[in-house]
C-alpha positions as CSV (number, residue, x, y, z in Angstrom):
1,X,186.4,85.2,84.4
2,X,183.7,86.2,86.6
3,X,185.5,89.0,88.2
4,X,186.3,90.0,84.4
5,X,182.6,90.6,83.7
6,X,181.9,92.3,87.2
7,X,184.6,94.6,86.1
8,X,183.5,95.2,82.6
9,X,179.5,95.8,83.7
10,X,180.1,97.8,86.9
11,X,183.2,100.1,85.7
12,X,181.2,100.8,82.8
13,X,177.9,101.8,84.2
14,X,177.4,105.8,84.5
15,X,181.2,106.5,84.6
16,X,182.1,103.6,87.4
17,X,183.5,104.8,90.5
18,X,182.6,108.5,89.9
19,X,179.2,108.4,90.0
20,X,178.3,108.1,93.8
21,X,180.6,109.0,96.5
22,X,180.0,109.3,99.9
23,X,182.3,112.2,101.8
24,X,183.5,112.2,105.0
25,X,185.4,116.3,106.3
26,X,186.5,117.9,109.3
27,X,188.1,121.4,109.9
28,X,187.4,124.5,111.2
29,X,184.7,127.9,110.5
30,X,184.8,131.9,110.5
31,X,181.4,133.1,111.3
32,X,180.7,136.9,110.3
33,X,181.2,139.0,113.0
34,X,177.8,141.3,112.0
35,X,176.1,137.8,112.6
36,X,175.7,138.5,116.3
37,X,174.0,141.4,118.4
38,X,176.3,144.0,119.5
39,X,179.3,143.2,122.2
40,X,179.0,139.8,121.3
41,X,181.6,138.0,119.5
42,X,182.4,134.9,118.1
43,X,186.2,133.9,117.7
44,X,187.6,134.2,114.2
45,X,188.6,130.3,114.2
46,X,186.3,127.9,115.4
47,X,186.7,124.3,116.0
48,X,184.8,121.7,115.2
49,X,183.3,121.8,111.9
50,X,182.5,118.7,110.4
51,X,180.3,117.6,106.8
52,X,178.6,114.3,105.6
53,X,177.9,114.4,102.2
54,X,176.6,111.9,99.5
55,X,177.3,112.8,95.8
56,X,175.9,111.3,92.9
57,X,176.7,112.4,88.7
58,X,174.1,112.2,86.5
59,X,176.5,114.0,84.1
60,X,180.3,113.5,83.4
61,X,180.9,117.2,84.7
62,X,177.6,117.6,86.4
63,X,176.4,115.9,89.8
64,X,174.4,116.6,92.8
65,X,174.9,116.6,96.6
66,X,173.5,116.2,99.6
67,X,175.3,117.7,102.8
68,X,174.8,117.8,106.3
69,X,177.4,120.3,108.1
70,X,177.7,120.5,111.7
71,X,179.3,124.0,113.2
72,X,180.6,125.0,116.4
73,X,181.1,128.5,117.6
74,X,182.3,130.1,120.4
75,X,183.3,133.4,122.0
76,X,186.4,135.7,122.0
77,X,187.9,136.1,125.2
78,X,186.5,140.1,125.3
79,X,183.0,139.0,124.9
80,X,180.2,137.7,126.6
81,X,180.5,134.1,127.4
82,X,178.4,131.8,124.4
83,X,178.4,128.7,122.6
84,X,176.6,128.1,119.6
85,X,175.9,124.9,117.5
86,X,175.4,125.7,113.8
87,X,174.0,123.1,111.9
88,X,172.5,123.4,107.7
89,X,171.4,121.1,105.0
90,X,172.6,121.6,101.8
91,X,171.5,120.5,97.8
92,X,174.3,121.4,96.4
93,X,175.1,121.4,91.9
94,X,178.5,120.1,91.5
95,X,180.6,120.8,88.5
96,X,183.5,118.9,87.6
97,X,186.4,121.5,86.5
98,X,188.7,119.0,85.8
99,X,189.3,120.0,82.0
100,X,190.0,123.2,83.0
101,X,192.4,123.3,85.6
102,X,194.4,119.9,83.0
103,X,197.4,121.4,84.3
104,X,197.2,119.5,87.0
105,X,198.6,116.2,87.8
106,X,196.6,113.0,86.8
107,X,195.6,112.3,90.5
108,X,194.6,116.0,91.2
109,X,190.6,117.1,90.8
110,X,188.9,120.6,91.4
111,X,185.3,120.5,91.8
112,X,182.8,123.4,92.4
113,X,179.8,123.1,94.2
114,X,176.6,125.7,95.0
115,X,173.4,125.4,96.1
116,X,170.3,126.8,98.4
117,X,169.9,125.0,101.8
118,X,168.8,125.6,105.6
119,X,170.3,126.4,108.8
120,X,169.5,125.5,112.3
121,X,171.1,127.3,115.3
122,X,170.9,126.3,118.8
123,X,173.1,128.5,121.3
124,X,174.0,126.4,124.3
125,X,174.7,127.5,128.3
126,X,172.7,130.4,129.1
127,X,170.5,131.1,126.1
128,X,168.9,127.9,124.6
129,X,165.5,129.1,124.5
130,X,166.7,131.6,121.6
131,X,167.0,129.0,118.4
132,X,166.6,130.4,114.8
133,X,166.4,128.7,111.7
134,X,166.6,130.5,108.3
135,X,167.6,129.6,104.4
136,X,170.9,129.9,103.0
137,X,172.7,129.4,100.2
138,X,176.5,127.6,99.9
139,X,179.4,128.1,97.1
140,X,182.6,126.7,97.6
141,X,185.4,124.2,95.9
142,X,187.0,121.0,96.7
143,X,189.9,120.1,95.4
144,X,191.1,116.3,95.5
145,X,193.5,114.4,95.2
146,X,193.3,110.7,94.3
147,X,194.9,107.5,96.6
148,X,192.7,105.1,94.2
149,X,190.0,104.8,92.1
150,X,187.9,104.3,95.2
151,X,189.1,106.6,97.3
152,X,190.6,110.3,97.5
153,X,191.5,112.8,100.1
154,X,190.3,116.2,100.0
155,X,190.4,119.8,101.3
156,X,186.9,121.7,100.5
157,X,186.3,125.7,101.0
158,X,183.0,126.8,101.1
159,X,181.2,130.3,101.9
160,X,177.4,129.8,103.3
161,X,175.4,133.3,103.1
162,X,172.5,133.4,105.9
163,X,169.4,134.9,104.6
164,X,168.4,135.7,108.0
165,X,166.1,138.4,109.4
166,X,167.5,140.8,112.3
167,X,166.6,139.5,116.0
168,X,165.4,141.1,118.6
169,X,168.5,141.7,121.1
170,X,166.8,140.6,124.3
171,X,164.6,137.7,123.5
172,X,166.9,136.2,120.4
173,X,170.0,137.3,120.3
174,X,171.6,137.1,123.2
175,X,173.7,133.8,122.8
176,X,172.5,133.4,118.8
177,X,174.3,134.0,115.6
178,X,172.2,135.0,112.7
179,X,175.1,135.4,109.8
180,X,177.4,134.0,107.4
181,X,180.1,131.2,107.6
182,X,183.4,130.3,106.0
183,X,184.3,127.0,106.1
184,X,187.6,124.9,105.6
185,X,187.6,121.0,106.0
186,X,189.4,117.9,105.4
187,X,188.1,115.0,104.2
188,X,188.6,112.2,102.6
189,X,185.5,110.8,99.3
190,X,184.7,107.0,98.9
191,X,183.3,105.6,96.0
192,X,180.2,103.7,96.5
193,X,180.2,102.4,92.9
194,X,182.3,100.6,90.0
195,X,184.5,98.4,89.8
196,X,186.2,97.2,93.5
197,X,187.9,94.2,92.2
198,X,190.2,95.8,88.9
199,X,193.0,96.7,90.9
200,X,193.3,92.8,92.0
């Protein structure tokens, strides 16, 4: 009986399970190659990249994010030896597009997701005196697909646009990255509210 009522009240507040989720992604990054003074360049794929994010919806189809995304990039074998670490703080708007991709299967979700943040770079090795920071802004999709109704797996692809100013080649650059990132992680999204007890 109790665990009756705990169901009822808790899967019925602010759409249950949906409404705050807590993510958990890793994959891999493209940086830009105009994002890096001349003869430098980063390789196309770059391992690790890895995001925390904590969703909540306010709306149905509408919700907000908050996401931490921690980059690494490193050098192609023709250039100058570097190692960066990328890092950015995102509030992102999520939309929930699940009416109109209802082609899909019942366990299958898209969701997009776009919103203004900040980037902190902090080239390792030889050039760790040049660190930058500038805004940026983040669009991207994830598209899940659901193991419960507490938990799904996901694969997110997401496009960060630097809105960074041009360094100076000798004092900044050397080492730095100053441009844009594509990003492509799996993760997996738990739900930090509802009902934990209906499927017992």
């Amino acid at each position: 009986m109790i665990t009756a009522l705990l169901c009822f009240t808790i899967g019925n507040a602010q759409d249950g399970t949906s409404r705050i989720k807590a993510q958990f992604a890793l994959g891999v990054n493209s940086p830009s190659s105009n994002g890096f003074v001349t003869d430098y360049k980063g390789k196309s794929v770059n391992f690790p990249t890895v995001d925390l994010g904590l969703q909540y919806m306010f709306k149905p189809k509408f919700g907000g994010r908050l996401n931490y995304s921690f980059n690494r990039i490193s050098n192609e074998t023709n250039s100058p030896s570097f190692k960066v670490n990328y890092a950015r703080v995102n509030a992102l708007l999520v939309y929930d597009a699940n009416d109109i991709f209802s082609f899909l299967p019942p366990r299958m979700g898209v969701f997009f997701q776009a919103g203004p943040g900040y980037s902190f770079v902090k080239p390792l090795d030889n050039y760790t005196q040049n660190k930058i920071s500038f805004f940026n802004i983040m669009a991207g999709a994830q598209f899940h697909y659901g193991i419960s109704d507490t938990l799904s797996i996901f694969t997110d692809v997401s496009y960060v646009n630097g809105f960074a100013k041009d360094f100076n080649p000798v004092s900044e650059g050397f080492g730095s990255f100053n441009g844009n990132v594509l990003a492509i992680t799996f993760g997996t999204s738990i739900s930090l509210s509802g009902c934990y007890f209906c499927d017992q």
